[in-house]
C-alpha positions in Angstrom: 18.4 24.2 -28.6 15.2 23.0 -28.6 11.9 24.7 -27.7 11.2 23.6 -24.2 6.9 24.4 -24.6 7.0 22.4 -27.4 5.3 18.8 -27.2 7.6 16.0 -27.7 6.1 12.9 -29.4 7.6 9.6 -27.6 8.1 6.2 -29.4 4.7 4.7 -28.2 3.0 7.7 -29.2 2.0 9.9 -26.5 2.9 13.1 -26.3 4.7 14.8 -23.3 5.7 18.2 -22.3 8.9 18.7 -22.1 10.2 20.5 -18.8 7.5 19.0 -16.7 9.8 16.2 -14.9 13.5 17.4 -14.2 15.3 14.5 -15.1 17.4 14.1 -18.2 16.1 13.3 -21.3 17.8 10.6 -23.9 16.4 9.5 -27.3 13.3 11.5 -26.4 12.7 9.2 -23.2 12.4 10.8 -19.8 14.4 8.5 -17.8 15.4 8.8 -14.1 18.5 7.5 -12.4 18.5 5.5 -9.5 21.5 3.8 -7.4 21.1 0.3 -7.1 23.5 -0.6 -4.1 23.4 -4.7 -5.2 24.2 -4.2 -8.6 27.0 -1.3 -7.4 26.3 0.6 -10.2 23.0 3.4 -11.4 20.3 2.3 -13.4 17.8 4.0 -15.8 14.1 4.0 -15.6 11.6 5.2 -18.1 9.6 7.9 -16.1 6.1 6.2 -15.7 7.3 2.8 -14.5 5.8 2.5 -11.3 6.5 -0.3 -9.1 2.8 -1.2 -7.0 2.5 -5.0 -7.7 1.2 -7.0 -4.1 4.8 -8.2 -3.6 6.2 -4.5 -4.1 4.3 -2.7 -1.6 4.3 -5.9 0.7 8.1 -4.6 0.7 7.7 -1.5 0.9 5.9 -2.0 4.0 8.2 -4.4 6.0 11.2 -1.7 5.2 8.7 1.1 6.7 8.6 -0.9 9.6 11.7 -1.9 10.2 13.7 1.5 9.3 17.2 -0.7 7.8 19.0 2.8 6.7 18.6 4.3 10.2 20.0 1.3 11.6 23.2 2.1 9.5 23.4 5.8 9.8 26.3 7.6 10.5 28.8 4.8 8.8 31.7 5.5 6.2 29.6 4.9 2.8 31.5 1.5 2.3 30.4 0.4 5.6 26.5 1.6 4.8 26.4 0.0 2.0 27.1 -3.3 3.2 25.4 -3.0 6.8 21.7 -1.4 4.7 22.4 -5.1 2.2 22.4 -6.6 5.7 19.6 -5.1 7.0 17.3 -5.7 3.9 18.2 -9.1 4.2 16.8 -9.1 7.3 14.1 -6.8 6.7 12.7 -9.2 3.3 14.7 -11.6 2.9 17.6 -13.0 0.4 15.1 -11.0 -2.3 16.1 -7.6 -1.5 
């Protein structure tokens, strides 16, 4: 096993600790898993990807406001899933 103090030395060449971010580690990425309701499946994201563009936090904002997973608590997970598509919808638009 290796040395979890030791630096790691990514593709791009930067160097991370490893241990720092508890997510799992593959090919010497740190990548993070999200659920991704509209595909129906997880996806994988390099750790440092961060989504702030205008039209992202523009968003992000509307869903603050208009709270769609409270509007669908309490449902069967089947039933959540397609009320919170739904609600998006009607939080942002066919985008969401």
């Amino acid at each position: 096993m290796a040395d979890p103090k030791k630096k790691v030395v990514t593709v791009s060449g930067l160097g991370e600790t490893r241990g720092r971010v508890a997510h799992a580690a593959i090919y010497g990425y740190r990548v993070r898993l999200y659920a991704k309701p509209s595909l129906g499946k997880a996806v994988l994201r390099k750790s440092g990807v961060h989504r702030r563009s205008e039209k992202v936090l523009r968003i992000n904002e509307k869903v603050a406001a208009y709270k769609p997973a409270s509007k669908c608590a309490g449902k069967p997970w089947d039933e959540f899933v397609k009320c919170l598509r739904k609600e998006m919808k009607a939080a942002v638009g066919a985008g969401a």
